[in-house]
C-alpha positions as CSV (number, residue, x, y, z in Angstrom):
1,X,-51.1,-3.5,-105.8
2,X,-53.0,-6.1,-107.6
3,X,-51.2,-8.9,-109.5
4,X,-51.9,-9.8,-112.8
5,X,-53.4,-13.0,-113.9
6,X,-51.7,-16.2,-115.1
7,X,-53.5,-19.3,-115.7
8,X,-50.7,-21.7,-115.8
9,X,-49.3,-20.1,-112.3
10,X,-52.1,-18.6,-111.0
11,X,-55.3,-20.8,-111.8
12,X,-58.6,-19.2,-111.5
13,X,-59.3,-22.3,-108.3
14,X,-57.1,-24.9,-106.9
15,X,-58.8,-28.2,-105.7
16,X,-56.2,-29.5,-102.8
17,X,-57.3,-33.1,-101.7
18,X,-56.6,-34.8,-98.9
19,X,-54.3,-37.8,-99.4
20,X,-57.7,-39.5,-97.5
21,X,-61.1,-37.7,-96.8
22,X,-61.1,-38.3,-93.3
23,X,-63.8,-35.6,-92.2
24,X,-67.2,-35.2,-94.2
25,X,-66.5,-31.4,-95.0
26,X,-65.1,-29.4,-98.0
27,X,-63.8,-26.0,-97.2
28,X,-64.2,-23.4,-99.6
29,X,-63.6,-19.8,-100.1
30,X,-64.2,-18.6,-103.7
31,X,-63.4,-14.9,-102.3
32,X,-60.6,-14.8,-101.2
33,X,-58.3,-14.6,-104.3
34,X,-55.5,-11.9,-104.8
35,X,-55.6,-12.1,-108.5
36,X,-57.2,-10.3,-111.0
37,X,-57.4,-10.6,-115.0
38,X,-56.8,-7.3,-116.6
39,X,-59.7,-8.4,-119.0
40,X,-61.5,-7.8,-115.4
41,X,-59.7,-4.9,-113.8
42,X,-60.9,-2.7,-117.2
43,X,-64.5,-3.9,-117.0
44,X,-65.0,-3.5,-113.2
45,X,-67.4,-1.4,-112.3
46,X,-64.8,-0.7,-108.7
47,X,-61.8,0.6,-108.3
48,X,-58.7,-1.5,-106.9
49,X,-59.3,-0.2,-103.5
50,X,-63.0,-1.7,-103.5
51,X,-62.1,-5.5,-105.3
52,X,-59.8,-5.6,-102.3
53,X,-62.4,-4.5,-100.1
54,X,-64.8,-7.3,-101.3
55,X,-62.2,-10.1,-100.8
56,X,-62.7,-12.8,-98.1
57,X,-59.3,-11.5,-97.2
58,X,-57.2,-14.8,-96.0
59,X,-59.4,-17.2,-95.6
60,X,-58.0,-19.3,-98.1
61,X,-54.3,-19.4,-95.5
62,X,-56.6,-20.2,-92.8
63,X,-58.2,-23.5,-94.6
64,X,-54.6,-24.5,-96.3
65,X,-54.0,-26.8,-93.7
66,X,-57.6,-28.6,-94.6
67,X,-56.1,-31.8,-96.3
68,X,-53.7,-32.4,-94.0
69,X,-56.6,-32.9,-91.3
70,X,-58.3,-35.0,-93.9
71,X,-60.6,-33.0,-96.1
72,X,-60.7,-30.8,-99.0
């Protein structure tokens, strides 16, 4: 199932910075989200199955410990 969207608790990106930049890299993973306007879902061209299919499924809960090793 895909969830709806909701800016104030579920923003389109979240910036997490470290408390210091220790390392000189930024991860980033602008496909991995799990949420989907329904201004979207009616003007996609695929089908739930398929958005889910072109998700970087996860990657964003592999790089949330980032900041704590020192970058963003």
């Amino acid at each position: 199932m895909i969830e709806s969207f909701d800016k104030l608790h579920n923003p389109p990106f979240v910036v997490e910075s470290p408390a210091e930049q220790r390392v000189p890299f930024v991860f980033n993973s602008p496909h991995s989200g799990r949420h989907y306007p329904q201004g979207l879902l009616n003007n996609a061209r695929l089908d739930d199955v398929q958005i889910r299919r072109s998700e970087d499924v996860m990657v964003d809960r592999l790089f949330e410990a980032m900041p704590r090793m020192g970058a963003p």
